[in-house]
C-alpha positions as CSV (number, residue, x, y, z in Angstrom):
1,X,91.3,64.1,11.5
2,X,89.6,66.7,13.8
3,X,86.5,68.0,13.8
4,X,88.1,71.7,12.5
5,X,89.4,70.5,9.6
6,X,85.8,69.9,7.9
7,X,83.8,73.3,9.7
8,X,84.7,76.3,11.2
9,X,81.6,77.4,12.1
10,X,80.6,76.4,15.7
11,X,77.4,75.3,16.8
12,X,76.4,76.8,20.6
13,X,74.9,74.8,23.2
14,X,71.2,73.5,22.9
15,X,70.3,73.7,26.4
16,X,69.8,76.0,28.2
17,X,68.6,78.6,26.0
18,X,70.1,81.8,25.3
19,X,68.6,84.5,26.6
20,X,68.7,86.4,23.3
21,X,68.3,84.8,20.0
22,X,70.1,84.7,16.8
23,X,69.1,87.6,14.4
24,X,67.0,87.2,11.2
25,X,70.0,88.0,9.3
26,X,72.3,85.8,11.6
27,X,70.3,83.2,10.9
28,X,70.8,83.8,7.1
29,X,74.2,83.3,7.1
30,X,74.6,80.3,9.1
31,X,76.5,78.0,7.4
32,X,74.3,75.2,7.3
33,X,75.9,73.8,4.5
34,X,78.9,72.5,6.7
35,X,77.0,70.4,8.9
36,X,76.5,66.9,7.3
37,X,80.8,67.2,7.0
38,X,80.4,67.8,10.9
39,X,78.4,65.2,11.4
40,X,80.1,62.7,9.0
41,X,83.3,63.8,11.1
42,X,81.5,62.6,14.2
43,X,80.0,59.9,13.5
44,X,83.1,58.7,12.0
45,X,85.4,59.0,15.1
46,X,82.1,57.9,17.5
47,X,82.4,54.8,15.3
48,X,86.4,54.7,15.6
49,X,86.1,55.5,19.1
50,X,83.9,52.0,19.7
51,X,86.1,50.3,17.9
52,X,89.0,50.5,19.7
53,X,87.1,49.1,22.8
54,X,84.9,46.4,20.7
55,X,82.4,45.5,23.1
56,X,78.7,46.3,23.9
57,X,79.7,47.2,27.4
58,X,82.1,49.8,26.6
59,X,81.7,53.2,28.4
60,X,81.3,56.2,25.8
61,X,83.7,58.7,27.0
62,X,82.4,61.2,24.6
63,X,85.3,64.3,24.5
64,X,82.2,67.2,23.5
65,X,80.8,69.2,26.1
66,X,77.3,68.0,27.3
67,X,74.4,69.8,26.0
68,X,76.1,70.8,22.9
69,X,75.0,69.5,19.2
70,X,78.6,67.6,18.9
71,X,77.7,65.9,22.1
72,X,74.6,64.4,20.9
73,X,75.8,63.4,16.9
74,X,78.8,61.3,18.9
75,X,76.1,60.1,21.2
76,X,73.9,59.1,18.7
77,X,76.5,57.0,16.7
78,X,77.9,55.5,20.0
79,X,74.7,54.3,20.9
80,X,74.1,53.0,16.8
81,X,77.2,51.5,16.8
82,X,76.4,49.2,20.2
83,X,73.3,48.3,18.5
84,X,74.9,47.3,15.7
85,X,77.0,45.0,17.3
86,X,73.9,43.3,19.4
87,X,72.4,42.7,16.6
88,X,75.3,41.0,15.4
89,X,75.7,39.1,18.8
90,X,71.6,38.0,19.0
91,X,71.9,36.3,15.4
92,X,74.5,33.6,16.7
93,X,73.0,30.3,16.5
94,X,74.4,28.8,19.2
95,X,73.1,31.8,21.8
96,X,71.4,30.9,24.9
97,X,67.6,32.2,25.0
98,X,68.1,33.8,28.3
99,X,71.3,35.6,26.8
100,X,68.9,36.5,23.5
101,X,66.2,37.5,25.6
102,X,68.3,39.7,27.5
103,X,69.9,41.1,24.6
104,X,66.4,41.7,22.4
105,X,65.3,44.1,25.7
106,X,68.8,45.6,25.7
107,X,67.8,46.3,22.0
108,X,64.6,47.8,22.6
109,X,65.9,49.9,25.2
110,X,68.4,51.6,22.8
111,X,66.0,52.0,20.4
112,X,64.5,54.2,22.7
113,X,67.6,55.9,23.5
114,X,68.1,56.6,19.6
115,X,64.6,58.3,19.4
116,X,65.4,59.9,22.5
117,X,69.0,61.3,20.7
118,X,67.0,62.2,17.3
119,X,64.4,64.3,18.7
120,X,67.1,66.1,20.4
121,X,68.9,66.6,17.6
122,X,65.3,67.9,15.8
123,X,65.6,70.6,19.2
124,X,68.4,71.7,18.0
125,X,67.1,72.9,15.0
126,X,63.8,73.8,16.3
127,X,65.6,76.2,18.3
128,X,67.9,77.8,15.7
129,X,65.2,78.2,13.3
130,X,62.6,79.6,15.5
131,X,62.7,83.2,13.8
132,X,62.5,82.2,10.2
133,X,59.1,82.7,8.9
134,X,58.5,80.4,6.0
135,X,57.5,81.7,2.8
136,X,53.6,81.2,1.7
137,X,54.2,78.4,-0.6
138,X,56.8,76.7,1.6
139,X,56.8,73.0,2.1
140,X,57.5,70.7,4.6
141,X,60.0,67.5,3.9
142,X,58.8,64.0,4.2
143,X,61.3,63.5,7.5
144,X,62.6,65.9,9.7
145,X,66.4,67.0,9.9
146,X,67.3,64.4,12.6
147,X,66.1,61.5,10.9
148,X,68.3,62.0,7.6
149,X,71.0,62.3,9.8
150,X,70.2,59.0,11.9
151,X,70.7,57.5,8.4
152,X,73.9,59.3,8.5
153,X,74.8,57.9,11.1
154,X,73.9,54.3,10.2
155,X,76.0,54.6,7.1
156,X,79.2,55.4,8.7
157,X,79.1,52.0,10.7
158,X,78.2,50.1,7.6
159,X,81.1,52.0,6.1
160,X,83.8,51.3,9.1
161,X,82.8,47.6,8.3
162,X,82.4,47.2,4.6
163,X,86.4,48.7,4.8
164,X,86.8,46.1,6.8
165,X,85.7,43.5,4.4
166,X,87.9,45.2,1.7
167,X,91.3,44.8,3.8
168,X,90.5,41.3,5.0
169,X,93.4,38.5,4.3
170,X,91.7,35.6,4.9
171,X,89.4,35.8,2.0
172,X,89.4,35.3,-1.9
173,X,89.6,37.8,-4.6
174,X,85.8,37.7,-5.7
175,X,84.6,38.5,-2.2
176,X,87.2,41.6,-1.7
177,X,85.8,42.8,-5.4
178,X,82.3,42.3,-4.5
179,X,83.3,44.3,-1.2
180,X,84.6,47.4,-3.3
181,X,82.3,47.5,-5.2
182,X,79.6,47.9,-2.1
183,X,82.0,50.3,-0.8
184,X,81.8,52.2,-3.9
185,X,78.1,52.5,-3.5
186,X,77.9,53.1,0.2
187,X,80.7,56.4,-0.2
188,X,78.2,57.7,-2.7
189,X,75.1,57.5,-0.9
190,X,76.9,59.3,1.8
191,X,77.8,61.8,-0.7
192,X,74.4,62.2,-1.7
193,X,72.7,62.0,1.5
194,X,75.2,64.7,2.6
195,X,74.0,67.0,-0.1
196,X,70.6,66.4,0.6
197,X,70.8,67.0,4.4
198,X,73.1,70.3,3.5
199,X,70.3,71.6,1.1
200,X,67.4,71.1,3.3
201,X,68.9,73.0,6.3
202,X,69.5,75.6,3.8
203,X,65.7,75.4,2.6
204,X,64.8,75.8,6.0
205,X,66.7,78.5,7.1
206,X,65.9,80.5,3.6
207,X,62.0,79.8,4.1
208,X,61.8,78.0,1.3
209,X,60.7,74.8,4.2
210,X,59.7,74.6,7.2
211,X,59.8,71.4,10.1
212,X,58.1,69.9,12.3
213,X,59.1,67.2,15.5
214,X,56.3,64.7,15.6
215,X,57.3,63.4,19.0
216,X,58.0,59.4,18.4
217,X,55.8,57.0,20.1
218,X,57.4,53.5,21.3
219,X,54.3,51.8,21.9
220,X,55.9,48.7,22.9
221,X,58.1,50.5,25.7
222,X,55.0,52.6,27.2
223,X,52.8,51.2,30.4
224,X,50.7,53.4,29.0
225,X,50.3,51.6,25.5
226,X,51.3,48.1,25.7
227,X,48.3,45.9,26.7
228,X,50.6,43.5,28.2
229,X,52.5,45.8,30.0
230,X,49.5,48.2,31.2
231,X,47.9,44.4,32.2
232,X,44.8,44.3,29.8
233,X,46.1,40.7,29.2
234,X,47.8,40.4,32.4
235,X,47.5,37.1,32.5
236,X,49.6,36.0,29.1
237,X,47.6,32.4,28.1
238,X,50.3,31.0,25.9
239,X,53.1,31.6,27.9
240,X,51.1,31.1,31.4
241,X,53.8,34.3,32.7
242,X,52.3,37.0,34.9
243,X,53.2,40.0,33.8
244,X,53.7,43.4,35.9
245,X,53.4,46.8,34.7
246,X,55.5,48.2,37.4
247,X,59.0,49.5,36.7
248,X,61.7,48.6,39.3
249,X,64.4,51.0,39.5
250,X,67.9,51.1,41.6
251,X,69.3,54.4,42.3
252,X,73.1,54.3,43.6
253,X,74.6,56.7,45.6
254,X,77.5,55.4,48.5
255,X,78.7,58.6,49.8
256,X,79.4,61.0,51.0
257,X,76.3,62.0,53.7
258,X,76.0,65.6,52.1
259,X,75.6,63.7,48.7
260,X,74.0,61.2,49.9
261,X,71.6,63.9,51.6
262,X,70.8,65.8,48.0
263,X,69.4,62.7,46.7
264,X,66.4,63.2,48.7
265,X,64.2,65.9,47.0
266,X,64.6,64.2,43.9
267,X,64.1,60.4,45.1
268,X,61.3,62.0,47.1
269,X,59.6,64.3,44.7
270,X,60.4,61.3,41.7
271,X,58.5,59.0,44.2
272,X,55.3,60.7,44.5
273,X,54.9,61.6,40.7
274,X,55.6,58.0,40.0
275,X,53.9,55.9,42.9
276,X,53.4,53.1,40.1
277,X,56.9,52.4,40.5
278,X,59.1,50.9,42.5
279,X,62.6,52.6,44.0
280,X,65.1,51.3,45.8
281,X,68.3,53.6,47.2
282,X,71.4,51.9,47.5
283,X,74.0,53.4,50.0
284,X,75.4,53.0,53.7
285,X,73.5,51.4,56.4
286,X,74.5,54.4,58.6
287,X,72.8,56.7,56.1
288,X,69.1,54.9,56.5
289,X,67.6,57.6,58.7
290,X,67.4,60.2,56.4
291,X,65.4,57.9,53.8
292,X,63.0,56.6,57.0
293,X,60.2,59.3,55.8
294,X,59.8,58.3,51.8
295,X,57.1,57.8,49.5
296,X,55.7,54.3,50.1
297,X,57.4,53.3,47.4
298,X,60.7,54.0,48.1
299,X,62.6,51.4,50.0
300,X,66.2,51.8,51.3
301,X,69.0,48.9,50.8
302,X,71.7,49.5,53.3
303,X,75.3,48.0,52.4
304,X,78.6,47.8,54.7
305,X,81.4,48.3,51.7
306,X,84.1,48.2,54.0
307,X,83.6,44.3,55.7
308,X,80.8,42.6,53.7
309,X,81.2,44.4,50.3
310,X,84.7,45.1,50.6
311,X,87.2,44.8,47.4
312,X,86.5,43.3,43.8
313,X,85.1,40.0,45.2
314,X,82.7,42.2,47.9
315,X,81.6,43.6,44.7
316,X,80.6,40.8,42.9
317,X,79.1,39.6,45.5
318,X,77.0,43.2,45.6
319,X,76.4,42.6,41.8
320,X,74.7,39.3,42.5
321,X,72.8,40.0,44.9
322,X,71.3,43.3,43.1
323,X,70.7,41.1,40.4
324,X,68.6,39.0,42.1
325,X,66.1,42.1,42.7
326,X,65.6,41.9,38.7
327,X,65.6,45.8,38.6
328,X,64.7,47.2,35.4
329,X,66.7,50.5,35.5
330,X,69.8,51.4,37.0
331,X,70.3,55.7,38.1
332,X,73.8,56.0,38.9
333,X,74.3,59.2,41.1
334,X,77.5,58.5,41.9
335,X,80.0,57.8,39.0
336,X,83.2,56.5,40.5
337,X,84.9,53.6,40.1
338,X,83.2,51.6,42.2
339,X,79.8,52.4,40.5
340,X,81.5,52.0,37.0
341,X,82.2,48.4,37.9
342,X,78.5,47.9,38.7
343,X,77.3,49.7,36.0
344,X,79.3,47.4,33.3
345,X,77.9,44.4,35.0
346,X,74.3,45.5,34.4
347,X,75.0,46.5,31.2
348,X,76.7,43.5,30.5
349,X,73.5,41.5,31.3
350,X,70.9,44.0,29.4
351,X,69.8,46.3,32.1
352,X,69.7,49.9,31.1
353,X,71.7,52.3,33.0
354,X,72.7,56.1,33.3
355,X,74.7,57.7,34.7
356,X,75.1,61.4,36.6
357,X,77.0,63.4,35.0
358,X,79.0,65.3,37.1
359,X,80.6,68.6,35.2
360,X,84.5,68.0,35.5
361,X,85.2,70.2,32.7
362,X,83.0,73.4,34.1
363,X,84.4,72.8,37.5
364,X,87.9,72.9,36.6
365,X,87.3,76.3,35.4
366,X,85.7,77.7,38.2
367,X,88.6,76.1,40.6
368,X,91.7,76.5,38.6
369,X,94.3,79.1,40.0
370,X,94.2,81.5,37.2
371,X,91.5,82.7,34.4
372,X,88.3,81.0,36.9
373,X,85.3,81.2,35.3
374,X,82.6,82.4,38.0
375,X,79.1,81.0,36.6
376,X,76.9,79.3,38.9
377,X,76.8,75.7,37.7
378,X,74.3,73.1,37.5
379,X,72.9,72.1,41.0
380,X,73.6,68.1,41.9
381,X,70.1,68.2,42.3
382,X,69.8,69.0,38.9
383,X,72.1,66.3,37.7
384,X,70.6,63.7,39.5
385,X,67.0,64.5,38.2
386,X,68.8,64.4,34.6
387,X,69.8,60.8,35.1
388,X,66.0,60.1,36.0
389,X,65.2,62.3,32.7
390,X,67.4,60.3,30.9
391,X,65.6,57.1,31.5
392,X,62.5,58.7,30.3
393,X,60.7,60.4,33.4
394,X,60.3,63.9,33.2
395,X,58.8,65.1,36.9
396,X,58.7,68.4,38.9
397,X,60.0,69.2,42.5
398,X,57.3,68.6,45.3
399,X,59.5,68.0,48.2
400,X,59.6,70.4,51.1
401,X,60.7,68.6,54.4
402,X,61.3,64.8,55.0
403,X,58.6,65.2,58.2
404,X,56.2,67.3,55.9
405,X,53.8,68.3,57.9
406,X,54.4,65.9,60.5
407,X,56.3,67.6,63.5
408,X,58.3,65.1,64.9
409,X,58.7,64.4,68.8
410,X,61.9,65.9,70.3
411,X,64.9,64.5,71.5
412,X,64.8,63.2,75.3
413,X,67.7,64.9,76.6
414,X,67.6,67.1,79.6
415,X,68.3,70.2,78.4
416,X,65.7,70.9,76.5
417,X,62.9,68.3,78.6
418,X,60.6,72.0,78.9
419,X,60.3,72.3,75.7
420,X,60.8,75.4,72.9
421,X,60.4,78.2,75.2
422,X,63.0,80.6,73.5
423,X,64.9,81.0,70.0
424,X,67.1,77.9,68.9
425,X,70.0,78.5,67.4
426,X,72.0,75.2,66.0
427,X,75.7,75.1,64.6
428,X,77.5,72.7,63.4
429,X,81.2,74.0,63.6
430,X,83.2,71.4,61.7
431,X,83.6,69.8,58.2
432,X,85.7,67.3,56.9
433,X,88.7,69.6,55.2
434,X,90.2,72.6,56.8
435,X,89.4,74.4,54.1
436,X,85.8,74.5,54.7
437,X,85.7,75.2,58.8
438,X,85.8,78.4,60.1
439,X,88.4,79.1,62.6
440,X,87.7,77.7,65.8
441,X,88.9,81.2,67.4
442,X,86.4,83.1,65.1
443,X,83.7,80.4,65.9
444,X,84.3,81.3,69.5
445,X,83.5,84.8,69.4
446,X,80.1,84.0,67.5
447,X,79.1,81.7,70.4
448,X,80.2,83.8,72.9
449,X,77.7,86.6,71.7
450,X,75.0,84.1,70.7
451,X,76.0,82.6,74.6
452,X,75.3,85.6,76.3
453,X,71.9,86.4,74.9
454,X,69.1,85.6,77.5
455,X,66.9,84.4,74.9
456,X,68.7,82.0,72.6
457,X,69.6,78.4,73.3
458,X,72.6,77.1,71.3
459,X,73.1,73.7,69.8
460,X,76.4,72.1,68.7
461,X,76.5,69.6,66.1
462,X,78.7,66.8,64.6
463,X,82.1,65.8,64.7
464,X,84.4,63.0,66.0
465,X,86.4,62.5,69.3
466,X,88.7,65.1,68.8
467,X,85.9,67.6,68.1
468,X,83.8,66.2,70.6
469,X,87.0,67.5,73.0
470,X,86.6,71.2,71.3
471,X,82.7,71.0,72.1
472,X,82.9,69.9,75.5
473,X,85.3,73.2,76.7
474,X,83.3,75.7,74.7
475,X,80.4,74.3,76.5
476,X,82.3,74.2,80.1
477,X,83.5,78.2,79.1
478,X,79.7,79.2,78.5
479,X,77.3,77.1,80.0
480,X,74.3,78.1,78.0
481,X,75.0,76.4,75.2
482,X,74.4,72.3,74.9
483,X,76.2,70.1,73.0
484,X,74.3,67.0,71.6
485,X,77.4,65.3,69.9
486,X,77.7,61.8,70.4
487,X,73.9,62.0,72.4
488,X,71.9,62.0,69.4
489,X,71.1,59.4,66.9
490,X,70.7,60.5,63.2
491,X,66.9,60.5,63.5
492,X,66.9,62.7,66.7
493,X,69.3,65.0,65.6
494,X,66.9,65.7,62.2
495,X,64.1,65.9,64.9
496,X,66.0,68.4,66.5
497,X,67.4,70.3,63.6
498,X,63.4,70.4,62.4
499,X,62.6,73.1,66.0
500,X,65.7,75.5,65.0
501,X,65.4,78.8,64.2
502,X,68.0,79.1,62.1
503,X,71.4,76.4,61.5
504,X,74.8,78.1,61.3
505,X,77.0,75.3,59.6
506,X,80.1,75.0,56.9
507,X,79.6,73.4,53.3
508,X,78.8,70.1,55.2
509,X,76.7,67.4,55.8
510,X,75.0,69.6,58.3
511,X,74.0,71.8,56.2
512,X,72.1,69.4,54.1
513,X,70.8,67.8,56.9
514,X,68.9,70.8,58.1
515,X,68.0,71.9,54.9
516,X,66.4,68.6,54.8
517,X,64.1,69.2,57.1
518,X,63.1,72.6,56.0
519,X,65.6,74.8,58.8
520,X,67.2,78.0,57.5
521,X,70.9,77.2,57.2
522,X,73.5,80.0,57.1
523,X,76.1,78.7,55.9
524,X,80.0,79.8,55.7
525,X,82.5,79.0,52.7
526,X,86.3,79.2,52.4
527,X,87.8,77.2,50.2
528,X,84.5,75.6,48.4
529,X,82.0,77.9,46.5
530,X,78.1,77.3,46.5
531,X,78.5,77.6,42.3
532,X,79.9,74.2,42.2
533,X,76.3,73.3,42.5
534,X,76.3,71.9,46.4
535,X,73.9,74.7,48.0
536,X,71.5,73.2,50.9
537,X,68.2,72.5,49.5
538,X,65.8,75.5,49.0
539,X,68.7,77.9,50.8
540,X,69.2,81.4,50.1
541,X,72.6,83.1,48.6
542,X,71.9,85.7,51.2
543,X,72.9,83.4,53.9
544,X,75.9,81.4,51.9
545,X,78.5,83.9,53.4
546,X,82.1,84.2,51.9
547,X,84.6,87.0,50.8
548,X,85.5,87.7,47.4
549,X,89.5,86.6,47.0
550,X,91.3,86.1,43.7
551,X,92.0,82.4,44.5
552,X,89.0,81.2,45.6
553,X,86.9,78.6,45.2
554,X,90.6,76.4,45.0
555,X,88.4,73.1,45.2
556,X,85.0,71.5,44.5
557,X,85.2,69.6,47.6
558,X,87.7,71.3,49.9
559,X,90.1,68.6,50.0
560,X,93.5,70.7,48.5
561,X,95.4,72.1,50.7
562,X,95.6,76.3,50.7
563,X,98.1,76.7,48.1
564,X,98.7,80.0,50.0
565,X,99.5,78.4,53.1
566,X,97.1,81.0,54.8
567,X,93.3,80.3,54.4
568,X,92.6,83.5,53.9
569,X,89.3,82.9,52.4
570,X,88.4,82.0,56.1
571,X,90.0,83.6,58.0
572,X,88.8,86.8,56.1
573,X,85.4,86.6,56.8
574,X,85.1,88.9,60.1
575,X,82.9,86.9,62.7
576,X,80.8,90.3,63.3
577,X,79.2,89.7,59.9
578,X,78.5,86.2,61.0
579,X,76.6,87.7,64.1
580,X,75.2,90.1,62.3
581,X,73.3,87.6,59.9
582,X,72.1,85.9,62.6
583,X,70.6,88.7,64.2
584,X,69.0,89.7,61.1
């Protein structure tokens, strides 16, 4: 049954606010009375949902748009339905102790998560209740919203399974009686419950009540709190263990360098709020560099997943040796299927672990041909601190450069052995999908003004061997530039980026690269769109320059082909305006 079928009136997003509120009067006439049957709805096809899968491991694949009440009511059941089941799984007497032990701290972690999901659920109505002002003798109710509606949730499961026990075969007629008759009782404690849920809401929003969100404390989950984890009896006498109140975390994120690159500010800034914990980065050897200049406790693991990690069996052979590192945490910024493999296997073995969200849905409608939606969406920096949030650390941006205030030493290559004595000008001309370089005729005209300026030195950047070929004869046609691809490692190439007045570069790796280390990057877009959330770090929409055209942005990435045949979007963007920014 769907979700329309027991309410029509639709709850909005939680976060991020609105920037105007409901009415007084709006407020009155929300139908609060619908909600438990929303909620019932949920809860019940959240609990269906699992069902279908039957195991602990499963990956929610929750069909609500994030941030939205639905999202969290089917989140919350998911995650009471797992528990359910580990508590089924950790009363087997024939379990191992290692597996129990594993499974009791994969318990206590989702207790956390189903505080986490309540107190969310409490926002919710802290937020559409803001503007009622209770009466003078109003009262407040011994729980808050939420926590009725945890039982809620609670009592579908026991529900699902009591059914179950009704329609069992292999059982006698006593027990299948008893069973109904439990049924019986559980159906009308939902009933009631509903009607008390339904009738508080409606005291609230009438003034008649008012709530609160006492903010849960876990005491036995917080360094903070727990003298054994916070090491006031660091040394545990009965057990003779050692115990260690630092957190170990893994955050995973393969590829692609630009993504790879937006990890930074948040690892970084996440880092130095949280230097009692330990970090490790998981990617490609060949992206090390750019993590060289990180918080003392950040450490980078390299891994080759195309000889040593290659395939299912290079995976499991990942798996085990991650596991080995006994990480606490795991922060998947990546979300493909290579991460969802590793993902189950820590969450197979009791290890907590989130996962980025990455905003299919939204992008779709900013990318599809016809009716696009143009609303800047959520940064991947922003996602990736939400996965961090997620697991319970809540931390501002600090980071500005990954040299700081440390210039680094430049590159030893001829050209520039005298040093900075005039303005630097990089650009990095290519990207990995036509749809995202600018015509290598248009480029031309851009260096050949920036070329014949006395006072400007010109840098090209990037690309492989056929590039490399397009670099050499610009550089042959205008001598003052200097090419430095191929001469450069990745760590002299960020040294050098770090002395540039300004980068000119395509939605690339470049881009971030520069932005890394704190260069103004102007950057040009075709096909791509900096509202899909992949803007250089701390860079201005004055400099992201692009044309407005009907079909564009066609992609999140830029790997589709023009559909027009054309590339207008590129080829539209007149190289004088490119000149002129630079000259700005």
């Amino acid at each position: 049954m769907k979700i329309t079928d027991y309410v029509t009136t639709k709850v909005g997003k939680i976060f991020p606010l609105p920037k105007t509120y409901l009415s007084l009067h709006q407020l009155n006439q929300l139908n609060m009375k619908s909600f438990s049957a929303k909620a019932n709805a949920i809860f019940d096809e959240a609990t269906e949902a699992y069902h279908l899968k039957n195991s602990v491991s499963a990956q929610m694949e929750n069909p609500y748009e994030p941030d939205t009440i639905e999202y969290f009511l089917y989140e919350k059941n998911w995650i009471d339905v797992v528990q359910w089941h580990l508590e089924d799984i950790i009363r087997d007497p024939d379990i191992l102790p290692k597996e129990a032990l594993e499974i009791k701290r994969w318990i206590d972690r989702s207790n956390q998560e189903r505080t986490d999901l309540v107190e969310k659920i409490d926002n919710y109505f802290l937020h559409h209740f803001q503007l009622i002002v209770p009466a003078n003798d109003a009262v407040i109710n011994t729980e808050s919203p939420a926590w009725a509606i945890d039982r809620l949730s609670i009592l579908a499961i026991k529900i699902y399974h009591m059914r179950e026990e009704v329609n069992r075969m292999d059982t006698d007629q006593q027990h299948l009686i008893s069973c109904r008759q439990k049924l019986n009782v559980l159906m009308e404690q939902r009933v009631d419950l509903s009607a008390a849920i339904d009738r508080l809401l409606d005291d609230i929003a009438q003034g008649r009540k008012y709530m609160k969100v006492y903010r849960q404390m876990k005491m036995y989950n917080d360094p903070s709190l727990n003298p054994v984890l916070y090491g006031k009896n660091k040394n545990n006498i009965r057990t003779g263990f050692t115990c260690s109140y630092m957190s170990r975390i893994l955050i995973i994120r393969l590829s692609a360098l630009g993504d790879v690159a937006m990890t930074v500010p948040v690892v970084h800034s996440f880092a130095k709020q949280y230097p009692q914990h330990q970090i490790s980065v998981l990617s490609r050897t060949s992206f090390a560099p750019i993590f060289r200049y990180m918080p003392a406790n950040v450490r980078f693991i390299g891994v080759d997943l195309k000889k040593q990690y290659k395939g299912l069996k290079g995976l499991n052979r990942l798996y085990k040796t991650l596991k080995a590192e006994q990480f606490d945490m795991i922060a998947d910024f990546h979300s493909v299927l290579r991460t969802y493999y590793l993902d189950f296997r820590f969450r197979w073995s009791g290890i907590r672990t989130v996962r980025m969200h990455k905003g299919y849905r939204e992008k779709e409608k900013l990318t599809r041909k016809k009716n696009k939606i143009y609303i800047p969406l959520k940064s991947t920096f922003t996602r990736y601190k939400e996965v961090l949030e997620t697991l319970g650390y809540s931390f501002e941006y600090s980071f500005s450069s990954i040299f700081e205030d440390n210039q680094p030493p430049l590159p030893p290559i001829p050209e520039i052995a005298e040093g900075k004595t005039k303005r630097w000008i990089g650009v990095a001309p290519f990207a990995r999908h036509k749809g995202k370089i600018y015509p290598l005729e248009l480029q031309e005209k851009v260096l050949a003004h920036l070329a014949r300026q006395d006072d400007t030195k010109v840098f090209l950047f990037g690309g492989g061997a056929e590039e490399k070929k397009t670099v050499e004869q610009w550089v042959r046609k205008y001598p003052a530039l200097v090419s430095v691809v191929g001469k450069l490692t990745m760590d002299e190439e960020l040294a050098l980026m770090s002395y540039l007045d300004v980068m000119i570069s395509m939605d690339s790796g470049n881009m971030h690269l520069a932005s890394l280390v704190g260069t103004r990057v102007i950057s040009l877009w075709g096909a791509t769109h900096p509202y899909a959330g992949f803007m250089g770090w701390k860079q201005s929409m004055d400099d992201a320059l692009q044309i407005d055209l009907y079909c564009r942005p066609c992609s999140v990435s830029g790997k589709k082909a023009c559909y027009r045949g054309d590339y207008a979007c590129m080829y539209g963007l007149p190289y004088e305006k490119v000149i002129a920014k630079i000259e700005e």
